[in-house]
Biopython code that builds the backbone (N, CA, C, O; Angstrom):
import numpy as np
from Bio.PDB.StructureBuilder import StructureBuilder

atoms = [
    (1, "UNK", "N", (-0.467, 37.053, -25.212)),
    (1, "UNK", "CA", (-1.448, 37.772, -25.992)),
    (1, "UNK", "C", (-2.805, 37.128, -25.711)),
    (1, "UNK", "O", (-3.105, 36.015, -26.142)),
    (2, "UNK", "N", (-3.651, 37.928, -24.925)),
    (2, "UNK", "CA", (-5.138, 37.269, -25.275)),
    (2, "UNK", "C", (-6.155, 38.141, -26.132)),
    (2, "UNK", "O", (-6.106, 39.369, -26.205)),
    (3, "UNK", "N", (-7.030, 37.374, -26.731)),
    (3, "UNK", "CA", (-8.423, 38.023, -27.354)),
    (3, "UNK", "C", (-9.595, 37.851, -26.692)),
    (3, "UNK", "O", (-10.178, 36.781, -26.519)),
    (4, "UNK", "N", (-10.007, 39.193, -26.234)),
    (4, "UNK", "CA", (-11.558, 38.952, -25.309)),
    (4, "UNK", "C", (-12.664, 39.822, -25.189)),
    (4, "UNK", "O", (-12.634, 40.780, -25.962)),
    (5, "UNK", "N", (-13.366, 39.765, -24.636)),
    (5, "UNK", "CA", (-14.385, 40.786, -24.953)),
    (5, "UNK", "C", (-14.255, 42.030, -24.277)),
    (5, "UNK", "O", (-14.075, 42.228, -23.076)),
    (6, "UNK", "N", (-14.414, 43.131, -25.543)),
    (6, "UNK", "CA", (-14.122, 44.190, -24.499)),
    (6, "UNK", "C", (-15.064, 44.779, -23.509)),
    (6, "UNK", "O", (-14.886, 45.883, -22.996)),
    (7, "UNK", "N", (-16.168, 43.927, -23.238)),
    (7, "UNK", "CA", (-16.736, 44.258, -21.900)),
    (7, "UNK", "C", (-15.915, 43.555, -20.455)),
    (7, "UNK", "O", (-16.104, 43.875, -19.281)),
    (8, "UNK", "N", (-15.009, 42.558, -20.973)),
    (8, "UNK", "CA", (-13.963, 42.147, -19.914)),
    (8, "UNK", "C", (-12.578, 42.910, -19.692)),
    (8, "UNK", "O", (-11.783, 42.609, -18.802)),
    (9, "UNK", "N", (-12.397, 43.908, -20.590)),
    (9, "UNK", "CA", (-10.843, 44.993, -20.531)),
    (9, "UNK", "C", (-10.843, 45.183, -19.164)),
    (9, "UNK", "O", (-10.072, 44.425, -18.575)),
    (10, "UNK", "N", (-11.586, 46.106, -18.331)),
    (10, "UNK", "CA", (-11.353, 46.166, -16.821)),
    (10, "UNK", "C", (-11.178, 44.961, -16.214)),
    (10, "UNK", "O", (-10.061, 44.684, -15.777)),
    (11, "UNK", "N", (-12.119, 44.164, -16.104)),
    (11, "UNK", "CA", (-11.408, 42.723, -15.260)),
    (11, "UNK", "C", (-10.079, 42.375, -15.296)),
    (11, "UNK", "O", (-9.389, 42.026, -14.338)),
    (12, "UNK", "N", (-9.741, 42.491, -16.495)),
    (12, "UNK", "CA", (-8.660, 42.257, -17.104)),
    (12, "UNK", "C", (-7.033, 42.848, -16.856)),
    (12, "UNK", "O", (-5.908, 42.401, -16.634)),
    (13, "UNK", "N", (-7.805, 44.299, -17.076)),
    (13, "UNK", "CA", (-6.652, 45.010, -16.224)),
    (13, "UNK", "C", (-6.042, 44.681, -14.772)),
    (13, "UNK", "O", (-4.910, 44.360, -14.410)),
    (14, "UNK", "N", (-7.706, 44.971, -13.835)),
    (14, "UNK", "CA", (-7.408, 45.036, -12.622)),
    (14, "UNK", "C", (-6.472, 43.321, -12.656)),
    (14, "UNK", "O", (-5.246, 43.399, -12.744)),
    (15, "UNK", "N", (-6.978, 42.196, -12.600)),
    (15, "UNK", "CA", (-6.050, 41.230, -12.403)),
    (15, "UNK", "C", (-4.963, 41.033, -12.434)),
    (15, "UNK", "O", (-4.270, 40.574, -11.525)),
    (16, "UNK", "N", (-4.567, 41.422, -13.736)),
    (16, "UNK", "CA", (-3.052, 41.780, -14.358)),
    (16, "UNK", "C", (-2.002, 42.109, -13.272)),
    (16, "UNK", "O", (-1.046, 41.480, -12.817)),
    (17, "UNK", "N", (-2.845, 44.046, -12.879)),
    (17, "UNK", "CA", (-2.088, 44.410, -12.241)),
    (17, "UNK", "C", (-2.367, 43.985, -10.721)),
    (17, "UNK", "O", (-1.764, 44.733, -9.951)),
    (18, "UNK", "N", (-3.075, 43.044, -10.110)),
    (18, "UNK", "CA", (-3.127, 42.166, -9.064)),
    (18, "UNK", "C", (-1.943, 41.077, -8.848)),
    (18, "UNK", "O", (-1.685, 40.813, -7.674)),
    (19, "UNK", "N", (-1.083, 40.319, -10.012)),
    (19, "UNK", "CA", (-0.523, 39.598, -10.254)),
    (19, "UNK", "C", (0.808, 40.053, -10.233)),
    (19, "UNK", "O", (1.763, 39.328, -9.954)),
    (20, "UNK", "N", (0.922, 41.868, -10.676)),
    (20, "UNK", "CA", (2.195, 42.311, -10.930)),
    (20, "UNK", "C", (2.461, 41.991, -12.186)),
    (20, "UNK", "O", (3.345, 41.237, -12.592)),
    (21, "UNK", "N", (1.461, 42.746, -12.952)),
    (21, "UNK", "CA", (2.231, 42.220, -14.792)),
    (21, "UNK", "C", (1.089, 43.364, -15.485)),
    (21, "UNK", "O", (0.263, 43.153, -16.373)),
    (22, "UNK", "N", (1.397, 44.731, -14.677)),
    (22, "UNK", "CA", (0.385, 45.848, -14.915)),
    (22, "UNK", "C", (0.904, 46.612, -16.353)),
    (22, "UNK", "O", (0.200, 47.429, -16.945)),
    (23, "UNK", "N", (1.939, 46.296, -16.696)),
    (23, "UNK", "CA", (2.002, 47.055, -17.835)),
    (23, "UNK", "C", (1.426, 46.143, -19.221)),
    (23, "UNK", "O", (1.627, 44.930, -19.274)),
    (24, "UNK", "N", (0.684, 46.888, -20.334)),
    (24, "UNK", "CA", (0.113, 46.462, -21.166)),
    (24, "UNK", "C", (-0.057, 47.543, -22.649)),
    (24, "UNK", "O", (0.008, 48.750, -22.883)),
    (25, "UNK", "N", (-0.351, 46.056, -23.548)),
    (25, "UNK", "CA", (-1.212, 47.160, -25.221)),
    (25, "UNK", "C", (-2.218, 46.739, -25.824)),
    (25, "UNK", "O", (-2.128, 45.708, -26.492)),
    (26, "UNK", "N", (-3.380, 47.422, -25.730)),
    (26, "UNK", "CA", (-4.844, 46.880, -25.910)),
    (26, "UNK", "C", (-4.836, 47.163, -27.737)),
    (26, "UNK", "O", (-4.108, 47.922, -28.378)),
    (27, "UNK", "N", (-5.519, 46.588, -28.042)),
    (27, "UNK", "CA", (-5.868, 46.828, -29.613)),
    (27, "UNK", "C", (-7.338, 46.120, -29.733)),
    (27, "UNK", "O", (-7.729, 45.024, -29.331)),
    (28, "UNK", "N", (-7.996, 47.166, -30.437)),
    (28, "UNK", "CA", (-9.095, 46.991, -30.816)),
    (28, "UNK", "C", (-9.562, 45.982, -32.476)),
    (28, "UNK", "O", (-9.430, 46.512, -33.579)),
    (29, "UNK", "N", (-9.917, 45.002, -32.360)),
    (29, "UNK", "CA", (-10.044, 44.364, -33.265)),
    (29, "UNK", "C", (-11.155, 43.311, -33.394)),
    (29, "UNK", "O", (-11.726, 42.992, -32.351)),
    (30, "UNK", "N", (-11.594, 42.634, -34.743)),
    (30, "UNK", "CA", (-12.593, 41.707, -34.798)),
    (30, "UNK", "C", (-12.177, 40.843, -35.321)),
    (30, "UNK", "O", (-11.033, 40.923, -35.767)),
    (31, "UNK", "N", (-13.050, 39.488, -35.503)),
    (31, "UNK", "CA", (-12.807, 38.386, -35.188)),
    (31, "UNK", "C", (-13.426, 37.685, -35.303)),
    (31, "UNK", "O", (-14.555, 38.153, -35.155)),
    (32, "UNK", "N", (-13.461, 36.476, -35.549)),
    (32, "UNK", "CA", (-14.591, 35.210, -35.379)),
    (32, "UNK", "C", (-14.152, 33.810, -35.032)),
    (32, "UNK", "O", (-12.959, 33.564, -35.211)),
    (33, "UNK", "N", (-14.823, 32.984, -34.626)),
    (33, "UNK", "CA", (-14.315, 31.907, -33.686)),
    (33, "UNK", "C", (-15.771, 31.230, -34.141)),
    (33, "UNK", "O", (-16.440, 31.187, -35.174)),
    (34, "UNK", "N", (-15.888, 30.667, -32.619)),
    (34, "UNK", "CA", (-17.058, 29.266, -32.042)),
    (34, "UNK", "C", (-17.989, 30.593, -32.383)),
    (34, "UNK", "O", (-18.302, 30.335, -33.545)),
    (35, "UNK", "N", (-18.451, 31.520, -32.152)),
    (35, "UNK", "CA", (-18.822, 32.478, -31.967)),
    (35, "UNK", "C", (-19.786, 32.905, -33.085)),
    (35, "UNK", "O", (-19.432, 33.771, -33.886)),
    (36, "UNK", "N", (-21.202, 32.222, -33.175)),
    (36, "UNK", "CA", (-22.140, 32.783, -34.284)),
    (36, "UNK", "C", (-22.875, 33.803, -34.413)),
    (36, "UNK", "O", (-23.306, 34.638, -33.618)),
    (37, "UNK", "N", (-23.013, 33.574, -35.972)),
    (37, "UNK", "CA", (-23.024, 35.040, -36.505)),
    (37, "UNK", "C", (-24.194, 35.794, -35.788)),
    (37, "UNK", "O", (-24.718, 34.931, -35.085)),
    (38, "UNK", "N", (-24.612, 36.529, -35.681)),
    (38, "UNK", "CA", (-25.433, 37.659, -35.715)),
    (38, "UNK", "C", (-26.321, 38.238, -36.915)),
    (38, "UNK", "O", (-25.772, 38.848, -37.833)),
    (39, "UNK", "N", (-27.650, 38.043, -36.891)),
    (39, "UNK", "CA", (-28.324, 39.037, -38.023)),
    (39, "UNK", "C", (-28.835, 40.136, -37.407)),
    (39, "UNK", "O", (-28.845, 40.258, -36.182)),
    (40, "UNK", "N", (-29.412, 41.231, -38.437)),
    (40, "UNK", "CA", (-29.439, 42.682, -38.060)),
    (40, "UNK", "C", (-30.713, 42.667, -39.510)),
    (40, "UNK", "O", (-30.974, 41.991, -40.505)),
    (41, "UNK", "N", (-31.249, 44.005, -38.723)),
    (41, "UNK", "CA", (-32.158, 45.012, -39.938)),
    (41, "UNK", "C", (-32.148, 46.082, -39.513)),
    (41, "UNK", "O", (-32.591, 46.466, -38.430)),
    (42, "UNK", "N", (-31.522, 46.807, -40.515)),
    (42, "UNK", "CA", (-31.770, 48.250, -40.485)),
    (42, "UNK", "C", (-31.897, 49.227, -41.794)),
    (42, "UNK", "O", (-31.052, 49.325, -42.684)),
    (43, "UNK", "N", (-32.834, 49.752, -41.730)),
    (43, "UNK", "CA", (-33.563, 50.588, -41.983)),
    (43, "UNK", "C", (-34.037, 49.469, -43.459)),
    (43, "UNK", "O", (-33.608, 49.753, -44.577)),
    (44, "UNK", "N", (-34.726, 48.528, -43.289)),
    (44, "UNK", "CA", (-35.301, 47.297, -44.102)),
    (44, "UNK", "C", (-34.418, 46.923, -44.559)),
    (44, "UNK", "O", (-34.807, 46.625, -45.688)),
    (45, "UNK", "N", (-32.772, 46.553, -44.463)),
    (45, "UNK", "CA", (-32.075, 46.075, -44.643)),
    (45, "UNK", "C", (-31.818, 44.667, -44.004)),
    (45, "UNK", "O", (-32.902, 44.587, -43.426)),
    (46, "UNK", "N", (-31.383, 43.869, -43.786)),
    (46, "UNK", "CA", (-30.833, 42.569, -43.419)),
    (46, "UNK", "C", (-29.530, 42.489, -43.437)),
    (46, "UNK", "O", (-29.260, 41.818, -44.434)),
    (47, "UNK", "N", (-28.472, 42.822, -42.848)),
    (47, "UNK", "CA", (-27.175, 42.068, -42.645)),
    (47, "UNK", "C", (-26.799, 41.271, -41.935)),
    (47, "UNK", "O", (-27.585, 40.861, -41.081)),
    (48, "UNK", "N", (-25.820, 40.877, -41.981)),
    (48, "UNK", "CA", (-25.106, 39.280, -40.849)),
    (48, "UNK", "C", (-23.536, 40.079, -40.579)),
    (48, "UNK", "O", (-22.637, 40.253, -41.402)),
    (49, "UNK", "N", (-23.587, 40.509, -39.004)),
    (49, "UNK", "CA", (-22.577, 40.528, -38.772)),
    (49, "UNK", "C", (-21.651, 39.078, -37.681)),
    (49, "UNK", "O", (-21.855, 38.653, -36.544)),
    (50, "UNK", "N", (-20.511, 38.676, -38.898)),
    (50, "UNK", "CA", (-19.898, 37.338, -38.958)),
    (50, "UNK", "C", (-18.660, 37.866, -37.743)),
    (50, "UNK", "O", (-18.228, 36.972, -37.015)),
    (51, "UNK", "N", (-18.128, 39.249, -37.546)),
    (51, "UNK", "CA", (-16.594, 39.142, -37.112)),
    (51, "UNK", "C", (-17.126, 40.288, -35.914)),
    (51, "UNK", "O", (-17.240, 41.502, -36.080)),
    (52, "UNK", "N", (-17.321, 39.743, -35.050)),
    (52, "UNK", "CA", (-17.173, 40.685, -34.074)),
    (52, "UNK", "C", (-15.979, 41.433, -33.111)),
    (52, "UNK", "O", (-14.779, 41.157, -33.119)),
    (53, "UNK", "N", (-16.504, 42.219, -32.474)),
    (53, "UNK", "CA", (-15.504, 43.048, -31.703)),
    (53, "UNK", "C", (-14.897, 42.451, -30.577)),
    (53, "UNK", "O", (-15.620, 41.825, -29.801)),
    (54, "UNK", "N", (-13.693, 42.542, -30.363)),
    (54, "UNK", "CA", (-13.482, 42.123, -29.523)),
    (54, "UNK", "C", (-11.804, 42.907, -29.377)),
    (54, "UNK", "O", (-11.333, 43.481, -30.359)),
    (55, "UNK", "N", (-11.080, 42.839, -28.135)),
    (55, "UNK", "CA", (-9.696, 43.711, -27.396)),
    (55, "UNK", "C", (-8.816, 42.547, -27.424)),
    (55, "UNK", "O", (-9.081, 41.426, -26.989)),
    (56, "UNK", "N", (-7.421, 43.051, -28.150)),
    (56, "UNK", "CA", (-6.524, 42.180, -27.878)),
    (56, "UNK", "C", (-5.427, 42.735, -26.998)),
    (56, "UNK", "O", (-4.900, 43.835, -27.165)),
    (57, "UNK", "N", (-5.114, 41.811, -25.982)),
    (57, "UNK", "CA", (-4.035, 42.392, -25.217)),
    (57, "UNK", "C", (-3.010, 41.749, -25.166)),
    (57, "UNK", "O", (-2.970, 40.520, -25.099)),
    (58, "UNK", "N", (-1.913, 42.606, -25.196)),
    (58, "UNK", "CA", (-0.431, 42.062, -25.162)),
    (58, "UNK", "C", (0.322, 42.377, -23.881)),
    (58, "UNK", "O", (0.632, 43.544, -23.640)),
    (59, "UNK", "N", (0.674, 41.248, -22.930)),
    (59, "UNK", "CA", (1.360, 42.029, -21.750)),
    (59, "UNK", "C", (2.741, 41.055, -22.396)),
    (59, "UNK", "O", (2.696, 40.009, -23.044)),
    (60, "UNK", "N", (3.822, 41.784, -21.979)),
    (60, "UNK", "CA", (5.242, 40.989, -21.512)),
    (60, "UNK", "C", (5.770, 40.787, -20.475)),
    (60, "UNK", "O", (6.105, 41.822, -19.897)),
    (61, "UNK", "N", (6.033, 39.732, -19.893)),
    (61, "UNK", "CA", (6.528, 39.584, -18.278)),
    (61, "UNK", "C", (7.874, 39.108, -18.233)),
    (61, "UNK", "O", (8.397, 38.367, -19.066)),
    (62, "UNK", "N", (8.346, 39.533, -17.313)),
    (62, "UNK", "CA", (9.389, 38.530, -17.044)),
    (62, "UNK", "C", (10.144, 38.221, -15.989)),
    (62, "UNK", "O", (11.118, 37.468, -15.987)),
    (63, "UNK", "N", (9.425, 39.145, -14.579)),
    (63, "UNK", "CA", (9.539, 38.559, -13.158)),
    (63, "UNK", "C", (8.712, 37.828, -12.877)),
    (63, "UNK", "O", (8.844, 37.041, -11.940)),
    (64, "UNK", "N", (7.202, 37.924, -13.922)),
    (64, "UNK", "CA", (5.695, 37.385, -13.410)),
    (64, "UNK", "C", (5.695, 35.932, -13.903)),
    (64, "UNK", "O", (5.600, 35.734, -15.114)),
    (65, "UNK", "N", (5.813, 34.699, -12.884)),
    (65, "UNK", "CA", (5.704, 33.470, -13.972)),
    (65, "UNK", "C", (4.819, 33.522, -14.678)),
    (65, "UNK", "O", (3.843, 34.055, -14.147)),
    (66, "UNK", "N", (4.591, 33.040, -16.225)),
    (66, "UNK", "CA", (3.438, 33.655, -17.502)),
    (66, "UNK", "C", (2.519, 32.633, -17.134)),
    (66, "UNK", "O", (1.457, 32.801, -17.733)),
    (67, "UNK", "N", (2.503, 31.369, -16.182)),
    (67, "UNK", "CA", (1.485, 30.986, -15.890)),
    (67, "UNK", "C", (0.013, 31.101, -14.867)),
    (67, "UNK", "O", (-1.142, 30.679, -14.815)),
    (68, "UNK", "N", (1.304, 32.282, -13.882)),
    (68, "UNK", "CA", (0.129, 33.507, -13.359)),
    (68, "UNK", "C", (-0.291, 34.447, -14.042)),
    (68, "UNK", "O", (-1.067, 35.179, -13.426)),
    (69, "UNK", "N", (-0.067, 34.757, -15.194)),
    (69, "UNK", "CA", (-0.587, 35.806, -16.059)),
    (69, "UNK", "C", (-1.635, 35.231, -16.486)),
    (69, "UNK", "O", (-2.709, 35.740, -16.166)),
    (70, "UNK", "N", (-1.633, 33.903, -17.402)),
    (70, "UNK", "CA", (-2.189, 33.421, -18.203)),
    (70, "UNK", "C", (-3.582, 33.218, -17.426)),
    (70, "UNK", "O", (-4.596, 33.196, -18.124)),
    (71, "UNK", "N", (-3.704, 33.074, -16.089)),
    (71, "UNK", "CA", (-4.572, 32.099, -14.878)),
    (71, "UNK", "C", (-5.500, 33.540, -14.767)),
    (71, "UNK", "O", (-6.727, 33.475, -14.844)),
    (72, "UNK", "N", (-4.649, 35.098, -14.543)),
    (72, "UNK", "CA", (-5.915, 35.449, -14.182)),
    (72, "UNK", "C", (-6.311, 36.509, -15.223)),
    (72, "UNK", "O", (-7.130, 37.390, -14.963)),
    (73, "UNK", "N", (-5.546, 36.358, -16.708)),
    (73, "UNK", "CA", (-6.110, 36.741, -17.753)),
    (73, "UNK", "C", (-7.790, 35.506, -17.735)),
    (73, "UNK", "O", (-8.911, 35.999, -17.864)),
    (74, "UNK", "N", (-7.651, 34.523, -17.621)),
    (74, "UNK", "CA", (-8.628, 33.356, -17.820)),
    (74, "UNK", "C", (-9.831, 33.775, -16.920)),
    (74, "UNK", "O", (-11.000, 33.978, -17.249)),
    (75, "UNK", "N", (-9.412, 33.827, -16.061)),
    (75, "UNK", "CA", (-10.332, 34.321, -14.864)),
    (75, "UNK", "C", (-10.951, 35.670, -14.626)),
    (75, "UNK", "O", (-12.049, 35.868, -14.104)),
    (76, "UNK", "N", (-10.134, 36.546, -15.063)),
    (76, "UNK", "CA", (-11.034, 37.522, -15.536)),
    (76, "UNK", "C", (-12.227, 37.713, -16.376)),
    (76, "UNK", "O", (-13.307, 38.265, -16.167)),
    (77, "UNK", "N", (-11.671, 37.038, -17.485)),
    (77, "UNK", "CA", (-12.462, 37.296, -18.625)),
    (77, "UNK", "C", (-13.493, 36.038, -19.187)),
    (77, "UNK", "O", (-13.991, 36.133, -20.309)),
    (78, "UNK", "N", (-13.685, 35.215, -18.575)),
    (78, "UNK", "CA", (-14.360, 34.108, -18.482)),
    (78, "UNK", "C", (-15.832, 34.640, -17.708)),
    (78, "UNK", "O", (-15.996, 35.044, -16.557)),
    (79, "UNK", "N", (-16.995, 34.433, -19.035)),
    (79, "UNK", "CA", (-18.486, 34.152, -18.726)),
    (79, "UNK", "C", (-18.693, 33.175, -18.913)),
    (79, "UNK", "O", (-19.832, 33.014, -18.475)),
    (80, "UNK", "N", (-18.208, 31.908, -19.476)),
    (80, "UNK", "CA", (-18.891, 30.345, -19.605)),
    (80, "UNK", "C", (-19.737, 30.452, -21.068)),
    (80, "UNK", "O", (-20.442, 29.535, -21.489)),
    (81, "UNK", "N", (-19.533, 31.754, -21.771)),
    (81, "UNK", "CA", (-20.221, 31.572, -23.352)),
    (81, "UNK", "C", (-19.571, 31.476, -24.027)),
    (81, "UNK", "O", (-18.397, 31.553, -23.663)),
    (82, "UNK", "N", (-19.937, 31.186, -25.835)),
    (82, "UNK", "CA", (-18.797, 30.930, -26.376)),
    (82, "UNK", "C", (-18.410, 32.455, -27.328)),
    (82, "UNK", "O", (-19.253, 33.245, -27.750)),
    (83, "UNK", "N", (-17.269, 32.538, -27.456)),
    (83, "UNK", "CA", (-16.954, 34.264, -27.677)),
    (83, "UNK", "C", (-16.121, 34.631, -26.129)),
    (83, "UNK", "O", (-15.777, 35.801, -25.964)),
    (84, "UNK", "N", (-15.945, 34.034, -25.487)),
    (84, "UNK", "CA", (-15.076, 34.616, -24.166)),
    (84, "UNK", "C", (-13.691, 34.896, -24.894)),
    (84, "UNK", "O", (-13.200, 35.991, -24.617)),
    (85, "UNK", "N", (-12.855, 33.957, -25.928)),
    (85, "UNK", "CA", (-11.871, 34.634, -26.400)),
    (85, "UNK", "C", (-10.692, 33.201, -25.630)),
    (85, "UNK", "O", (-10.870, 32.212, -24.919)),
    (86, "UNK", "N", (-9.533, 33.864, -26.293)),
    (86, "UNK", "CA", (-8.339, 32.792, -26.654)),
    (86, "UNK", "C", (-6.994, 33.872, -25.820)),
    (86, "UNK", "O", (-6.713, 35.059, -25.984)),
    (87, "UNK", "N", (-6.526, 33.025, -25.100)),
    (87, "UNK", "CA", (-5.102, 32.949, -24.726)),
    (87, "UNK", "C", (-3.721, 32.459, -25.764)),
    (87, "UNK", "O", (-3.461, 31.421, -26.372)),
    (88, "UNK", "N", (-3.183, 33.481, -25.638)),
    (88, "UNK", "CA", (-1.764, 32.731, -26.565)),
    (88, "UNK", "C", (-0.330, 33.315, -25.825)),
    (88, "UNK", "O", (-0.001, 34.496, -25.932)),
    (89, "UNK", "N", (0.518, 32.250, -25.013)),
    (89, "UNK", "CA", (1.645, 31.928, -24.935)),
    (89, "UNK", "C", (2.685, 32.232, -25.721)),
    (89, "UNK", "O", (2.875, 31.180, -26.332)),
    (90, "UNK", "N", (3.620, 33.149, -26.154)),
    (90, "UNK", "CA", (4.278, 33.348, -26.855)),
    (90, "UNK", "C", (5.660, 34.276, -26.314)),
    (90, "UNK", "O", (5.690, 35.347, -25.708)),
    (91, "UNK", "N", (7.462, 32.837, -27.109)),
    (91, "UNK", "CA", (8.261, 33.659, -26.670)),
    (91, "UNK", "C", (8.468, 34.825, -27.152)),
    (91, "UNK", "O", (7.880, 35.275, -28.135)),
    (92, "UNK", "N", (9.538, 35.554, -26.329)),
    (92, "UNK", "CA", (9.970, 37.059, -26.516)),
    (92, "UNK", "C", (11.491, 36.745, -26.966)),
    (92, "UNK", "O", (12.042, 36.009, -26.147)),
    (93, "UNK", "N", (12.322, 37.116, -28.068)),
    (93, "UNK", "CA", (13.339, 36.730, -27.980)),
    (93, "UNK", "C", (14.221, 37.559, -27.540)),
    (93, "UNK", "O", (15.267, 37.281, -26.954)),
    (94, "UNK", "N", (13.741, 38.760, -27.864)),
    (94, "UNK", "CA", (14.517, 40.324, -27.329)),
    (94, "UNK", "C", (13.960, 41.425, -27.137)),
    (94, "UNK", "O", (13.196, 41.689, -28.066)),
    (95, "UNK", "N", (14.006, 42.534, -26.005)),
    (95, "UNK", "CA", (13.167, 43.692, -26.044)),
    (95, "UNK", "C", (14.409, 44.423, -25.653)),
    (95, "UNK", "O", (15.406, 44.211, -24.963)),
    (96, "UNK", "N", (13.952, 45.303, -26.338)),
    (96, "UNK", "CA", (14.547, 46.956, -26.363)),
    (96, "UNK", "C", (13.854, 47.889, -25.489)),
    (96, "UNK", "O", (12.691, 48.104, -25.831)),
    (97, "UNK", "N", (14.269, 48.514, -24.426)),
    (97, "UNK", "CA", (13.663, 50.105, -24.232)),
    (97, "UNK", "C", (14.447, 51.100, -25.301)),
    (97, "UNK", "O", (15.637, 51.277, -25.562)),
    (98, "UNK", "N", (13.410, 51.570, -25.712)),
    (98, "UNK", "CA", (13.583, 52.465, -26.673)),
    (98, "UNK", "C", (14.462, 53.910, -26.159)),
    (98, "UNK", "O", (15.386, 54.468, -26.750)),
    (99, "UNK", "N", (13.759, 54.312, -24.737)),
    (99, "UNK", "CA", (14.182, 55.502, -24.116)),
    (99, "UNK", "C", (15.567, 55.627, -23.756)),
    (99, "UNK", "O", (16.170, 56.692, -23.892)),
    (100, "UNK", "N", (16.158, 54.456, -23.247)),
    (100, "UNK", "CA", (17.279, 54.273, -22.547)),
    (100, "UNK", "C", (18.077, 53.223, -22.794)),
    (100, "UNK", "O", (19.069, 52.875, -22.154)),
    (101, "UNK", "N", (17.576, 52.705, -23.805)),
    (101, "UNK", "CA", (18.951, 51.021, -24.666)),
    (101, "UNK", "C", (18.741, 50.305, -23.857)),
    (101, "UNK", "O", (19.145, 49.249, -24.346)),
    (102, "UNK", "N", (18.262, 50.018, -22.601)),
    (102, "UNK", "CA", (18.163, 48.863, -22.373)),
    (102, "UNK", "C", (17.617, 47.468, -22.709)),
    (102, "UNK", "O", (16.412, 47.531, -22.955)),
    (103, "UNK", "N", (18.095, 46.295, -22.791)),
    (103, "UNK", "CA", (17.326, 45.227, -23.491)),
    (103, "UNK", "C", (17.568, 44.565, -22.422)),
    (103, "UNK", "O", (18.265, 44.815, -21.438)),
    (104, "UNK", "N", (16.559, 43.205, -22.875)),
    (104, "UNK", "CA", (16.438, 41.865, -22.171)),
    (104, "UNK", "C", (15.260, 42.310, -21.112)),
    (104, "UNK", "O", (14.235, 42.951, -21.341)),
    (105, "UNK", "N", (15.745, 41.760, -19.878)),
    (105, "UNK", "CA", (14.724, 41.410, -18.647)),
    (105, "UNK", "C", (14.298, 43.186, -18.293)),
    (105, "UNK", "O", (13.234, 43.798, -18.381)),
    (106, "UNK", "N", (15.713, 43.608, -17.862)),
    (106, "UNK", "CA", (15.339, 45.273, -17.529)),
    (106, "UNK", "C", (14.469, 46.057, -18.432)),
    (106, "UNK", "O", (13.658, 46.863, -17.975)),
    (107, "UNK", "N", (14.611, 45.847, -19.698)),
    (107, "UNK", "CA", (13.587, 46.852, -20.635)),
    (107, "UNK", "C", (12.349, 46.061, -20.316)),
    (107, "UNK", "O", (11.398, 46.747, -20.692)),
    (108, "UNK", "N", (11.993, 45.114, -19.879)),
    (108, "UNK", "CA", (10.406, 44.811, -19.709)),
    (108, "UNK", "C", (9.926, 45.305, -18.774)),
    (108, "UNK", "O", (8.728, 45.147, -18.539)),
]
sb = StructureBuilder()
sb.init_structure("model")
sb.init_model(0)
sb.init_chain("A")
sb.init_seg("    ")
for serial, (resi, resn, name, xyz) in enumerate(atoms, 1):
    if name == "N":
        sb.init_residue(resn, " ", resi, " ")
    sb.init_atom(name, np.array(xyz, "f"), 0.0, 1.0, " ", f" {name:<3s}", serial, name[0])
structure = sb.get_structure()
């Protein structure tokens, strides 16, 4: 699972599926980190937006070693600011294809 900016989703993709780990589920969500706040005025208003936007993606692998996933999820989505977003490692204990019963390695 990583969290990143969704001006990095294409990088992101294309790598993925460079690596062979093209299937994926994006979710749109916000967030806050290292990542400071933001002030705003509008229409003589003043707000602070604290949680910004940002795409979370979930791939599952399991021909792809997850440490080539992880390498060019990083590399994609890496500007050197802070707000580039977080990688997370996480097991799978069981998957189902829904369409056809298959579980384990084949349903991924």
């Amino acid at each position: 699972m990583a969290i990143v900016r969704p001006s990095k989703l294409s990088d992101v993709k294309t790598a993925l599926a460079d690596v062979g780990a093209a299937s994926l589920t994006v979710t749109q969500v916000s967030g806050r980190g290292s990542q400071a706040a933001k002030k705003g005025q509008w229409r003589g208003e003043e707000y602070v937006v604290d949680l910004h936007q940002k795409v979370k993606i979930e791939c599952v692998v399991a021909d792809v070693p997850s440490e080539d996933v992880v390498e060019a999820i990083r590399e994609a989505a890496h500007t050197g600011e802070k707000g580039d977003g977080k990688i997370f490692v996480l097991p799978v204990a069981e998957a189902v294809q829904v369409r056809t019963g298959e579980s384990g390695p084949d349903a991924v």
